[in-house]
C-alpha positions in Angstrom: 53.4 57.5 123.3 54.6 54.6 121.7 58.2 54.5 120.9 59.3 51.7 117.6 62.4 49.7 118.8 65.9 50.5 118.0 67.5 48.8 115.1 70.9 47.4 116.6 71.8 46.3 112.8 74.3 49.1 111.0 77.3 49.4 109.3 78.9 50.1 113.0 78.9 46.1 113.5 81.4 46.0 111.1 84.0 48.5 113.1 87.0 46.5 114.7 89.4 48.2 117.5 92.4 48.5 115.1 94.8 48.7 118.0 93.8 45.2 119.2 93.3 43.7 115.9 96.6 44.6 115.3 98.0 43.2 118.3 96.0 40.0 117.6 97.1 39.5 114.3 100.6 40.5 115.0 100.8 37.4 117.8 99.0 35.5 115.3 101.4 35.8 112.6 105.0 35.7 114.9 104.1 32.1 117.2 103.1 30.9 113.0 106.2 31.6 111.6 108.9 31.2 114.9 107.0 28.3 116.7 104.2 26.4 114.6 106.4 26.7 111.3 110.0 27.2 112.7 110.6 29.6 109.9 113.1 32.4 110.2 110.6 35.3 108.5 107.6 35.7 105.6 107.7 36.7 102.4 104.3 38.8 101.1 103.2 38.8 97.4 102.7 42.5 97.1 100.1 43.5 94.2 99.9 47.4 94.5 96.4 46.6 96.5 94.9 47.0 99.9 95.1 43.3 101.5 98.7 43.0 100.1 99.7 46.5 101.8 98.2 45.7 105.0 99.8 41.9 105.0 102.9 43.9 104.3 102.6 46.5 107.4 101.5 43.4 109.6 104.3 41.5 108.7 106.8 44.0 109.3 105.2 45.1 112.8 105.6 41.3 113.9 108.5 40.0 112.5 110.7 43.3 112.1 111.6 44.8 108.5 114.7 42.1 108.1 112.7 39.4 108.2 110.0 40.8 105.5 110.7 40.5 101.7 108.0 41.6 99.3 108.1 40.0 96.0 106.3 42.1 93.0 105.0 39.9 90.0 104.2 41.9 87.2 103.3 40.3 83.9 102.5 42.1 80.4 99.2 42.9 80.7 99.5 44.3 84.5 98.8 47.5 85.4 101.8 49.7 85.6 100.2 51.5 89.1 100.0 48.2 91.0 104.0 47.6 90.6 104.5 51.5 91.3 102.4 51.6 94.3 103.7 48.0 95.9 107.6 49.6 94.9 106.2 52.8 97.3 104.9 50.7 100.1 108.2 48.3 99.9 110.1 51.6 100.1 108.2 53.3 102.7 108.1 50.0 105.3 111.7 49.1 104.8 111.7 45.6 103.9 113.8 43.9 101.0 112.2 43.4 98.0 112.4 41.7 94.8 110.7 42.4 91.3 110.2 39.5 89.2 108.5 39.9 85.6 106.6 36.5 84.7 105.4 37.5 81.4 107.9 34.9 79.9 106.4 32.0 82.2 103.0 32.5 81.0 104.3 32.7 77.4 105.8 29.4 77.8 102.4 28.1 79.6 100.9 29.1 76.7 98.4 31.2 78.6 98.0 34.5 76.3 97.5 32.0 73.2 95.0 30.1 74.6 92.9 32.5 76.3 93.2 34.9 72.8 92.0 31.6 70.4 88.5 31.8 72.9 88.3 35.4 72.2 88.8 35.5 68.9 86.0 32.8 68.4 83.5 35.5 70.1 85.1 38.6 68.1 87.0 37.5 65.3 88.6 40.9 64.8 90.4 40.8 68.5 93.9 41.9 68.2 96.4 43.7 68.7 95.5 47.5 70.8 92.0 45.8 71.6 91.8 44.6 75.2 89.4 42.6 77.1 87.1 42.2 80.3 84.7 39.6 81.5 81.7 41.0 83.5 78.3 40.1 85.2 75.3 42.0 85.2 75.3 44.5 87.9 71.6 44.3 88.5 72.0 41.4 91.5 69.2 43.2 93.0 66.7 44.1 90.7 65.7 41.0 89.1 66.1 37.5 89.4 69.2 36.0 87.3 71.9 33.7 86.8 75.3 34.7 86.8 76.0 34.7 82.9 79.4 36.0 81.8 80.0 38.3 79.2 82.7 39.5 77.1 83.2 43.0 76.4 86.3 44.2 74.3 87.3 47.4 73.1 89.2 48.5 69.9 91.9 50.5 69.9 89.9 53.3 68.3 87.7 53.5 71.7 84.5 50.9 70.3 83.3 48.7 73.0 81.1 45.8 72.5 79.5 43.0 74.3 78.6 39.5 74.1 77.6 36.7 76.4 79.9 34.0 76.9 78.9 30.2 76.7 79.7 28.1 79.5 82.7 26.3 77.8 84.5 29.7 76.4 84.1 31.3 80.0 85.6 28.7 81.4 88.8 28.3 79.7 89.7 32.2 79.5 89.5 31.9 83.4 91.6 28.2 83.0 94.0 30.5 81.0 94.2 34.0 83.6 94.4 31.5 86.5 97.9 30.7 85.4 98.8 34.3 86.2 98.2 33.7 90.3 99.8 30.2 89.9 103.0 31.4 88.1 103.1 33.8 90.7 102.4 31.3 93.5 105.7 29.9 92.0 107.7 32.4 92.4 106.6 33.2 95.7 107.4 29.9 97.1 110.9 29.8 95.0 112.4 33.0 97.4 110.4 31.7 100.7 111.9 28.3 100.1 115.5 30.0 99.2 115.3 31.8 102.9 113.3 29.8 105.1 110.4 32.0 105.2 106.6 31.0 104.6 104.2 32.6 102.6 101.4 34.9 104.0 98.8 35.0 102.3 96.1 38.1 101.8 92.8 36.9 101.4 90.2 38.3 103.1 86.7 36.9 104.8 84.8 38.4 101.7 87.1 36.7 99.3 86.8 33.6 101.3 83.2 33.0 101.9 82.7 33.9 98.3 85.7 32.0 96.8 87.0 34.9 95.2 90.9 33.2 94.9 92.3 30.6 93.0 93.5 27.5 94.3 96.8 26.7 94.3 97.5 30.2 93.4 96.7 33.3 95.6 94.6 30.7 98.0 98.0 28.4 98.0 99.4 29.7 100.9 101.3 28.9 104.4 99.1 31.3 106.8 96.0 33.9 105.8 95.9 35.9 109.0 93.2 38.4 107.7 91.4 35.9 106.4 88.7 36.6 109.4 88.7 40.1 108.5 85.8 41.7 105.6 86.9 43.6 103.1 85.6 46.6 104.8 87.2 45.9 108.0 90.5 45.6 105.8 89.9 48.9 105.0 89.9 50.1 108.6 93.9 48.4 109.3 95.0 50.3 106.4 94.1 53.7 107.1 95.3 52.6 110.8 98.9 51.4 109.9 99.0 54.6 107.7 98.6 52.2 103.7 99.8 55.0 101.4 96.5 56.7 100.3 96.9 56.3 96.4 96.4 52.4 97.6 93.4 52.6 99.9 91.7 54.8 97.4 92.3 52.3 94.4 89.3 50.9 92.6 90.1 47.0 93.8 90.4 45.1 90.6 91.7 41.0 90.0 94.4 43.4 87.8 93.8 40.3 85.6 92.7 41.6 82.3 93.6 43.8 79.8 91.0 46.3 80.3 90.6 47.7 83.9 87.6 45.5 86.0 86.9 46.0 89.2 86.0 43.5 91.8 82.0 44.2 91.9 82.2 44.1 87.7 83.8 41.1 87.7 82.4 38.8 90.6 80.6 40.4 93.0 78.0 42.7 91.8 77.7 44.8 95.0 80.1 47.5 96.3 82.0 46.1 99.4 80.3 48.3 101.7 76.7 46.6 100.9 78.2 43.2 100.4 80.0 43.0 104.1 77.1 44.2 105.5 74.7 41.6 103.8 77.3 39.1 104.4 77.3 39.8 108.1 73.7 40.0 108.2 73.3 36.1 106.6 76.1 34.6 108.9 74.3 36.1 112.1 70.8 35.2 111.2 69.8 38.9 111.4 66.3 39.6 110.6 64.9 41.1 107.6 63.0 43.4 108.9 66.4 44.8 110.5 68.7 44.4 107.5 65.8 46.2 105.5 66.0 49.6 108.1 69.6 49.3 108.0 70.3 49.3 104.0 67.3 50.9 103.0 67.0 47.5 100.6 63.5 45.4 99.8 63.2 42.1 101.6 63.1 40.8 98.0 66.5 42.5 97.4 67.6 41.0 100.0 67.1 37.8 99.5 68.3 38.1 96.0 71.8 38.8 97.7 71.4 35.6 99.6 70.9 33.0 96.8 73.7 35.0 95.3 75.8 34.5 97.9 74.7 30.7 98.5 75.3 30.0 94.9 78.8 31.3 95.3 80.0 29.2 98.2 78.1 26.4 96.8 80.5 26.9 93.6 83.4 27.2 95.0 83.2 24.9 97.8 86.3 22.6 96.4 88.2 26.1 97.0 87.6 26.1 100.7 89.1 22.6 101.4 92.2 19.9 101.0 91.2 17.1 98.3 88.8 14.5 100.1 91.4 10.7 101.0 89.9 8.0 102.3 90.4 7.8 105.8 93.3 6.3 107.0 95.2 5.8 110.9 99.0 6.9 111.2 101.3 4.5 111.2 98.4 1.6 109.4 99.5 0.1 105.9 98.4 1.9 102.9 
């Protein structure tokens, strides 16, 4: 009887050994700061969210609890969980931390003003109690599309309504919430500076490959030592160094706007699990026919993901890399 082959594609390729990871990382992270940087500890933006807890824990397992300061950046339009879980986590690893409210920074930027002026030219009547999300369409894998913002507001009496964005008004609400990661980026380098620490960064592989950051704000960094590390596998340190639950069971979210988003409404249209999976799947030239028993997903549906994901890197491919110089020898006149 003829037996059909085993499919050696599933979610298990995604499952690290958290006791070595750890150990990796933890190397990783004390010969940056001692040796490579000669830096005397780190200091970790803390946003209430997964990566930012387990930078946290991984920081403090390295470097010891002294050497560790979290710094919490709320602004006005934050969520009041992400300060009161990253207040928790602080709390329950030890380490000094600071609170610093930026909402004055960003009024001084002019960053609420000029992001509300774009609003208001989609929905006139955007005010005060009404708040705000950008989203995609969620249907990555049903149909052929482009990745077309649109606006979707709510009134303080509960009405929501849509609209799609043009090209110019998309980009400078994003212009203006970028500001938020680069005030904070700011701030964080002010009290690393002040102590001789460096900044560790918490960016993940997913957020990498798909440019989910902002340069020169959370991807403005001294080290990203998950960096290598999907979202999903993230996941797998937290419950590991024992992340308070409230924060591994958080919806992620950019925690950017004032109605809640999460990270699939906003950017990337799949739920982590099927993303780091299909992600995986592209980078190791895995077959269609395998990804297809795996998922349970059309080859069409599949391959929808991957333009997706092509046209992502594509886009943000500036992100991934220092401004092109001219080339030039050490030592030879400008």
């Amino acid at each position: 009887m003829e037996t059909s082959p085993v499919c050696r594609f599933n979610s298990d390729v995604l499952l690290i050994d958290c006791e070595e990871e750890t150990r990796r990382i933890e190397d990783f992270i004390r010969r940056e700061v001692f040796t490579n940087f000669r830096k005397a500890g780190a200091v970790v933006g803390m946003s209430g969210g997964v990566d930012s807890a387990v930078m946290a824990a991984l920081c403090v397992r390295s470097l010891g609890a002294e050497k560790v300061l979290g710094l919490i950046l709320p602004e006005r339009e934050s969520s009041p969980v992400s300060a009161q879980y990253a207040r928790k986590h602080a709390s329950s690893l030890g380490i000094p931390f600071e609170e610093v409210e930026v909402t004055s920074h960003l009024e001084s930027l002019g960053a609420y003003t000029k992001r509300d002026h774009l609003i208001k030219k989609v929905f006139p009547e955007y005010g005060d109690g009404y708040t705000f999300k950008l989203v995609l369409p969620q249907n990555l894998l049903d149909k052929d599309r482009f990745n077309i913002y649109s606006l979707r507001i709510e009134s303080p009496d509960g009405e929501s309504r849509t609209k799609r964005l043009s090209v110019s008004d998309y980009l400078g609400i994003v212009a203006a919430s970028n500001m938020k990661q680069r005030t904070r980026m700011i701030e964080l380098y002010y009290f690393a500076e002040r102590a001789n620490y460096l900044v560790a960064g918490t960016t993940n592989r997913t957020e990498v490959d798909q440019g989910f950051f902002v340069k020169y704000g959370d991807g403005g960094v001294d080290i990203e030592p998950i960096a290598h590390l999907y979202k999903v596998q993230v996941y797998q340190l937290a419950r590991y160094l024992d992340v308070p639950p409230e924060i591994i069971e958080r919806t992620p979210t950019p925690d950017t706007f004032t109605s809640e988003a999460s990270d699939e409404e906003f950017y990337f249209c799949l739920p982590y699990d099927t993303l780091d999976l299909l992600l995986y799947a592209k980078d190791n030239n895995v077959s269609l026919e395998e990804i297809t028993a795996a998922t349970g997903l059309s080859e069409e549906q599949i391959q929808r993901a991957f333009r997706d994901f092509d046209a992502k890197r594509k886009a943000t491919e500036t992100f991934r890399h220092m401004p092109p110089a001219p080339d030039w020898e050490p030592g030879s006149p400008a």
